[in-house]
N, C-alpha and C positions, 0 to 999 in steps of 0.2 A: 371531226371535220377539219379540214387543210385550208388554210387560206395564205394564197401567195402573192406577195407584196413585192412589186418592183423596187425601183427608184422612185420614180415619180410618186406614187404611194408611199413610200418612205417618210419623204419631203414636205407629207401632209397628213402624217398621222397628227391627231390630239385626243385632247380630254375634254370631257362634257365638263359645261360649266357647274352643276349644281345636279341635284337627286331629279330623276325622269319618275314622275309621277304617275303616269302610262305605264313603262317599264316595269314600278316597282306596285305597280297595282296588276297585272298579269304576272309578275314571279310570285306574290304573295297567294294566288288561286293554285296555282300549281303547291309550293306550299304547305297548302294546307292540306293538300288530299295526299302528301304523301306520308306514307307509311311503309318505304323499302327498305330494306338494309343497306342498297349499298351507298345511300346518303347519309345515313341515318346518323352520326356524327353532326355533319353542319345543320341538319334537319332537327335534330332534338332543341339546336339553340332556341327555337320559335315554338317551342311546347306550351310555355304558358300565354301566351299570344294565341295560339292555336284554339286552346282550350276557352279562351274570351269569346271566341270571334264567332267558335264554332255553338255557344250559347244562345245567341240571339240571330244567327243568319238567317237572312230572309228567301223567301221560296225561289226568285227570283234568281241568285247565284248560282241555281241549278246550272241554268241556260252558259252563266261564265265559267262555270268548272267544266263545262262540254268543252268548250271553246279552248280551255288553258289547262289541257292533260298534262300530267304528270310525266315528265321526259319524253315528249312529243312539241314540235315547235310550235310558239305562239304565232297565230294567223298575223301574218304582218299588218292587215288595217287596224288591227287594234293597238300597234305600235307606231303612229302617224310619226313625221320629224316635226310636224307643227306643235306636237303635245310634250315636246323632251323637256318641256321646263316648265307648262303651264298644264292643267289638268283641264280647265275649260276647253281650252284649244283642243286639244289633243282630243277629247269628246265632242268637239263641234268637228274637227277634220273625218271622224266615226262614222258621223251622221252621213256625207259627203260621198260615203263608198261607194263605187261606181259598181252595179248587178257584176259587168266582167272580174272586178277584181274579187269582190265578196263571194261568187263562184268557185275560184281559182284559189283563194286561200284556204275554203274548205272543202275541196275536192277527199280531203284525206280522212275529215271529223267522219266519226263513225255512226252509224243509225243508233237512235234511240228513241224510243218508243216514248217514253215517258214527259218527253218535251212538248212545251205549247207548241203551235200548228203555225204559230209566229215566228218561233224560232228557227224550229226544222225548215221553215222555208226558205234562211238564208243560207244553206248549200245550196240551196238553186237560184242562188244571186238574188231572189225576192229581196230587193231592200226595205220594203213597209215595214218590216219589225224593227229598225235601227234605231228607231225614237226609242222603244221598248228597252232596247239594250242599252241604250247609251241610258235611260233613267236605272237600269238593274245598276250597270257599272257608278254609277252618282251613288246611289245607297250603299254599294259594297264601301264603296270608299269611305263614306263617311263613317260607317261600322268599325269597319279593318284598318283605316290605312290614318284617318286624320286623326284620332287619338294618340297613334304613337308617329307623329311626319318630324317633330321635333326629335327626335330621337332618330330614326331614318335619316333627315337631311343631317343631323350632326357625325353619322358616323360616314358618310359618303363624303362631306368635306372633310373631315379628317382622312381618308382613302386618298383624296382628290391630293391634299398637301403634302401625301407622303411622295406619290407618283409625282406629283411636280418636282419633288426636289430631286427625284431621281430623274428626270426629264434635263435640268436644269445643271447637275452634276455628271450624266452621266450619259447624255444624248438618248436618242429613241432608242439603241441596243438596248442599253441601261433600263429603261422604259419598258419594254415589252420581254423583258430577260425576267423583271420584276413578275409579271402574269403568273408565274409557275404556283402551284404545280397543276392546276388544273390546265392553264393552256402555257404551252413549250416554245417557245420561241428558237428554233432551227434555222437564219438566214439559208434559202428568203421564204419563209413560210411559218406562219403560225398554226399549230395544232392544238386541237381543243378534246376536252374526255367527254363529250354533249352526248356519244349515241350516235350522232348523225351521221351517217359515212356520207362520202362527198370530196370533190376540189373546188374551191370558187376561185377563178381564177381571178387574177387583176385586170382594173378598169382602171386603172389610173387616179383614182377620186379619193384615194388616201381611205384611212381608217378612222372611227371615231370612237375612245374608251370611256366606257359609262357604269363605271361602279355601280353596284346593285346591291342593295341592302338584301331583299328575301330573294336572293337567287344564289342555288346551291351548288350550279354547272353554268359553263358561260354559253350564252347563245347569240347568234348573229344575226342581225336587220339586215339582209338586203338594200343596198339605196336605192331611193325614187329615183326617177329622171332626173339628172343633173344632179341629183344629189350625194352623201357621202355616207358609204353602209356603218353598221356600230356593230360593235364589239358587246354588248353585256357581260359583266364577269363579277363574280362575288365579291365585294368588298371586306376589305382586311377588318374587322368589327374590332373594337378597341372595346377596355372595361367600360361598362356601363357604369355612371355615377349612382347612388343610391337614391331609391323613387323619392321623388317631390323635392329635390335637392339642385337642380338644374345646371347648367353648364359652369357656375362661377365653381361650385362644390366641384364638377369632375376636373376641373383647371388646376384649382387647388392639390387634388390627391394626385393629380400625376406630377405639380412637381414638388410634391413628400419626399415619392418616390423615387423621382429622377435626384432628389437630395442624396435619398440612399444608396442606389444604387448607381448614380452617376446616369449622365443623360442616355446613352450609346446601351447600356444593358436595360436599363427604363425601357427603350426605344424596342429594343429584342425582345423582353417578355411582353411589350402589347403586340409585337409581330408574332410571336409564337401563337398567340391565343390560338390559331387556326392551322399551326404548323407548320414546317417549310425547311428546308436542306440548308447547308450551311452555304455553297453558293448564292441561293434564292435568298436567304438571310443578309449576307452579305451586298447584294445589288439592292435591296431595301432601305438597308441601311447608309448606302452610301461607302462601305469600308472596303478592306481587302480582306481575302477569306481566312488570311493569317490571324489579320484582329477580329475577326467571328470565331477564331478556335480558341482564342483568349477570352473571351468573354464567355463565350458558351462553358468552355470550363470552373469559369467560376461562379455559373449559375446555375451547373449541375451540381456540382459541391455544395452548392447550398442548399440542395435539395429543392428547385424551383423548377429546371428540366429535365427532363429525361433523353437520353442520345440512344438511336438504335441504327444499325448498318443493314441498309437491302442493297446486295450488291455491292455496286462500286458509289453509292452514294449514302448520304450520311445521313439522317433526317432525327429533327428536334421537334419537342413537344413539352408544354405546359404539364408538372404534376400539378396533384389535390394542393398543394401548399401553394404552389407558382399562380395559378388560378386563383385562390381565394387571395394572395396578397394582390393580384394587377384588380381585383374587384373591390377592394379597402376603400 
């Protein structure tokens, strides 16, 4: 998908303040039903989460995994903007859905036979089931999503504070130059690898970036009336601190680390977790590409990454060693 940003747009791009609970409760259904290759990298990270979740699920999720296919976009009423910060909200705006729009979102969900008689009737805008679904989506959450939200909202503020400082150092280029590699930032237009072909053109109403913990391609909110569309996109996941050891413990081991290996390469192997070119490394970081080939070099030496060339670009990656020391 292409979305093209004026000036005016430019001028008001931002960042979501905290984890979309909405959001990161419809990436997490998609998720879990996947089983393709060509995610299957950022998709294995949620294997043993997977494996929990998919133990005690209730019958109920049938009806949300309809609803939140697998590289198919999520029906916009289930992403409300009332819900981007609070998950009650965002389940009381559900309820709310107007027969036109709940038609109109899934004009495209496919027949299935298998579904209650409640369900299936809201492709035909029937809203009577929306109580029904807003209690399915209550229970998935509680299953899936609040057991680990500490763990979710910690790694989306850390996402949130690396893009601010690149916001802050390096203007919105800087900011959306950061997105790569899933979505490319080409003034004046951002490109994304979602599947979806399309242009959405500019409305003036700016863009809004909302890091997403279980989401493996970024996808886009259309805005309400008056309002201002969102961005979803994978957030950069940082090591995880070791279970039942909580934030002071992960504080502590990254700055061990950043002892060892100095703040600025610290800062590079928890960006590598997930990969990235040495430009994209570089706009992350804040540096010049020159000091990413400096550093990069002496953390391939050390056996932490690996450097490989496609093309005319350069891309870096976490080994087996580089991995388990940012997991220490």
């Amino acid at each position: 998908m292409r979305i093209e940003l004026t000036l005016a747009d430019l001028v008001r791009v931002g960042l979501a303040a905290a984890a979309d609970p909405m959001g990161e409760l419809a990436a997490s259904l998609q998720v879990l039903q996947r089983r393709d290759g060509g995610r299957a990298a950022a998709s294995a990270a949620f294997n043993r989460w997977r494996y929990r979740v998919w133990q005690s699920l209730p019958d109920s999720a049938a009806v949300l995994m309809w609803l939140c296919r697998p590289d198919a976009p999520i029906p916009e009423f289930l992403l409300p903007a009332a819900g981007r910060y609070e998950l009650e909200s965002g389940l009381t705006a559900v309820l709310k859905t107007e027969p036109v729009s709940l038609k109109t979102a899934l004009r495209t969900a496919p027949a299935d036979r298998d579904l209650p008689a409640w369900a299936a009737a809201l492709a035909d805008g029937d809203t009577a089931g929306l109580p029904r679904l807003v209690q399915a989506m209550r229970d998935y959450h509680e299953l899936a999503l609040a057991p680990a939200w500490d763990t979710v909202s910690g790694q989306v503020d850390a996402d949130l504070g690396m893009r601010t400082q690149l916001l802050l150092h390096g203007g919105v280029d800087a900011l959306l130059t950061g997105l790569r590699p899933l979505v490319r930032w080409e003034a004046p237009a951002l490109e994304t690898d979602d599947r979806i072909a399309g242009t959405v053109p500019s409305e003036g109403t700016g863009l809004l970036l909302v890091p997403t913990y279980f989401s493996v391609c970024p996808a886009l909110v259309p805005a309400a009336p008056g309002g201002t569309p969102r961005l979803h996109y994978p957030c950069v996941r940082q090591a995880a601190p070791p279970a039942g050891l909580g934030h002071a413990a992960h504080r502590a081991s990254g700055k061990a680390l950043a002892d060892l290996l100095g703040p600025t390469r610290a800062a590079a192997l928890a960006v590598l977790a997930v990969g990235c070119s040495t430009s994209e490394l570089a706009a992350r970081l804040g540096v010049t590409p020159s000091a990413v080939s400096k550093h990069t070099t002496v953390l391939r030496r050390a056996g932490l990454i690996i450097t490989h060339r496609e093309r005319n670009t350069v891309l870096h990656s976490l080994t087996p060693l580089g991995s388990a020391l940012l997991d220490t």
